[in-house]
C-alpha positions as CSV (number, residue, x, y, z in Angstrom):
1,X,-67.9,-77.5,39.7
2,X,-69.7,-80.3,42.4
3,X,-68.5,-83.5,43.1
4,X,-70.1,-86.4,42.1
5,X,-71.0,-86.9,45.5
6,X,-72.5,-83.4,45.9
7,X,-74.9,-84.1,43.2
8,X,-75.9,-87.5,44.2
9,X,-76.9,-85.8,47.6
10,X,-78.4,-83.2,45.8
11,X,-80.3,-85.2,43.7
12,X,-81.7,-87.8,46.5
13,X,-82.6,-84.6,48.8
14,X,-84.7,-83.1,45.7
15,X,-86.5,-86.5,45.6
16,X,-86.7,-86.4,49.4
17,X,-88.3,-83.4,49.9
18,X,-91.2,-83.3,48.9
19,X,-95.1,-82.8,50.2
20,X,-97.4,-85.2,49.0
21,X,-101.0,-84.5,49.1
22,X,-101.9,-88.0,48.9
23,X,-99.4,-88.8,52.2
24,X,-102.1,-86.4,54.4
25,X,-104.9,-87.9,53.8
26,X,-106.3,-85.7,51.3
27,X,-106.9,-88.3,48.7
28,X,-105.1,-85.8,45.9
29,X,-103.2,-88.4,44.2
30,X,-99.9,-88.3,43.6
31,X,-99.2,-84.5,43.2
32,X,-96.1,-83.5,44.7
33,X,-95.0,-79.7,45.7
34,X,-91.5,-78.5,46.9
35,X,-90.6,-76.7,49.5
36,X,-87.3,-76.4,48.8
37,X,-85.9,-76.4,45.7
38,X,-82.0,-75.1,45.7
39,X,-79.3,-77.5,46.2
40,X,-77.8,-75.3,48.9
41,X,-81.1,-75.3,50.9
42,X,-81.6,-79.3,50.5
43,X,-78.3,-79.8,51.3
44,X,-78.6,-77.5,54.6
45,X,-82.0,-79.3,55.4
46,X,-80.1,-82.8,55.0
47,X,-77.0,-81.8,57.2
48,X,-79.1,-79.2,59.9
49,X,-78.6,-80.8,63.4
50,X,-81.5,-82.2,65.3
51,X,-82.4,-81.0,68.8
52,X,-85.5,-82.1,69.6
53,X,-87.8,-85.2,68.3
54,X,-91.2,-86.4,68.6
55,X,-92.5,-89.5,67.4
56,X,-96.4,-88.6,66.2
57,X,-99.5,-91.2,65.0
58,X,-102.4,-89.5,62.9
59,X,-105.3,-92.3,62.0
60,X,-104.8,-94.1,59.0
61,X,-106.5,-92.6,55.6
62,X,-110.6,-92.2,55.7
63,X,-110.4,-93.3,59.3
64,X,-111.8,-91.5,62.1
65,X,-109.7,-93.1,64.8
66,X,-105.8,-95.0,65.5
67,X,-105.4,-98.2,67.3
68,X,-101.9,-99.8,67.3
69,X,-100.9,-100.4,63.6
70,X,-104.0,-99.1,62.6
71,X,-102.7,-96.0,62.1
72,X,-99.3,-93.6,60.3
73,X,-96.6,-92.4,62.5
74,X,-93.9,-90.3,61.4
75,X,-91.2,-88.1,63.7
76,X,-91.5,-84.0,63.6
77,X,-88.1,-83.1,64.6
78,X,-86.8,-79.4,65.5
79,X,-84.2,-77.7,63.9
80,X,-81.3,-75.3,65.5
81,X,-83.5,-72.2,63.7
82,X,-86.7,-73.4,65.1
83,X,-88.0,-74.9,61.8
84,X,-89.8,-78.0,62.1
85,X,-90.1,-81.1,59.6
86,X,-92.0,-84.4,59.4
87,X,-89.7,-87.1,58.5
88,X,-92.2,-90.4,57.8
89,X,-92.1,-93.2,55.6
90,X,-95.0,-94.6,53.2
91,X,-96.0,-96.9,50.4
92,X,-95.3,-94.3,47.8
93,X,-94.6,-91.4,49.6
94,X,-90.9,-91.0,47.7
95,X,-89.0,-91.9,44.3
96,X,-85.5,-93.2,45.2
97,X,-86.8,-93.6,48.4
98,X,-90.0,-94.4,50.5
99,X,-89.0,-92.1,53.7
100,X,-89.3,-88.1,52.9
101,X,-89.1,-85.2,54.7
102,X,-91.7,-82.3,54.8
103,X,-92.4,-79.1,55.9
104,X,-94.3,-80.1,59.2
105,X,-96.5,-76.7,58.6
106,X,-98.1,-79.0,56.2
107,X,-99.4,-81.7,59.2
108,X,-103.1,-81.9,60.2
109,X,-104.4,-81.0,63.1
110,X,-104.9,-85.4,63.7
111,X,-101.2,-85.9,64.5
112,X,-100.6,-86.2,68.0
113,X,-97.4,-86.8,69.8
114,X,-96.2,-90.0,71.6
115,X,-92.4,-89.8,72.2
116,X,-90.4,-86.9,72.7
117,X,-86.7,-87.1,72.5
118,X,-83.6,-84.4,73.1
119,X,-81.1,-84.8,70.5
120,X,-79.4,-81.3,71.7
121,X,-78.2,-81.5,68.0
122,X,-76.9,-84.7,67.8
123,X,-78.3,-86.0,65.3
124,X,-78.6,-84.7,61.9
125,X,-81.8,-84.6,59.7
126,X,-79.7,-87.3,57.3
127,X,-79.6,-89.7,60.0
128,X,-83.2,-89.8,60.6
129,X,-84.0,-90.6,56.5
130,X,-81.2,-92.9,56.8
131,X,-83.0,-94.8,60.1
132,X,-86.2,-94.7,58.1
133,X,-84.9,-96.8,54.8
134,X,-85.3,-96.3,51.5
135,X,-87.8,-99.6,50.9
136,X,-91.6,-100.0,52.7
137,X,-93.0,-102.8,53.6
138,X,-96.5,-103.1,55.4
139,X,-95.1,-106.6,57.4
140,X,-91.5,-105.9,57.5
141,X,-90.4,-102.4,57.4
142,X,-93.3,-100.1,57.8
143,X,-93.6,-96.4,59.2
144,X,-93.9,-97.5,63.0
145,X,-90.7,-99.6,62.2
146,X,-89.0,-96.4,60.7
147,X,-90.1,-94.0,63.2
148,X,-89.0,-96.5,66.1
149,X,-85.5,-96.8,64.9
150,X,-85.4,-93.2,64.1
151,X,-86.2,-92.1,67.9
152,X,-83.2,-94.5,68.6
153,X,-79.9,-92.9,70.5
């Protein structure tokens, strides 16, 4: 039997796991597909240790180009096992929550890194969705806001 606790984490990591086609631009709606799907591998995605981080822009939907806010960042960061994952926040992007965390196999070729950061495992993947925030808000809490405070020591 879990703990209430357990589940509650289980349940927010199935919701935060997701890919989203609409999130990379390619205008699919909101059609979601998992990568993950057990409890046990959310839970060891949520709780994997972060050694390396690297805050990324891609240009904004239908746009050709990124200048300043004109564009979506997000932070790839690099698991112990070498696995990689995009953890970005969006108007949409979630359920429970509006930062998620995907597979960063899914990323276009448009992303292109600005900070890189060591963690040497720190940091754990739950800290980084925790540093994003649950709510978005264009003015006051977008995806450069979440990503900045995510790259934070």
């Amino acid at each position: 039997m879990i703990s209430c606790r357990t589940a509650l984490t289980l349940v927010l990591l199935a919701m935060l796991v997701m890919v989203s086609k609409s999130s990379w631009g390619t205008g699919g709606g909101n059609s979601y597909n998992y990568d993950l799907s057990k409890g046990s591998d959310l839970r060891k995605l949520y709780n994997s240790k972060v050694f390396k981080a690297e805050r990324m822009t891609r240009p904004l939907e239908g746009m050709s180009f990124q200048f300043s806010k004109f564009s979506h960042s997000g932070v790839r960061v690099t698991l112990g096992d070498g696995t990689t994952w995009l953890v970005h926040k969006g108007d949409g992007y979630g359920i429970s929550s509006q930062t998620v965390v995907v597979d960063a196999r899914h990323m276009s070729k448009k992303w292109k890194i600005v900070e890189t950061k060591n963690f040497g495992g720190s940091k754990t993947v739950s800290d980084f969705v925790k540093a994003g925030g649950t709510d978005y808000t264009i003015i006051f809490d977008d995806c450069h806001d979440a990503s900045g405070r995510m790259m934070q020591d």
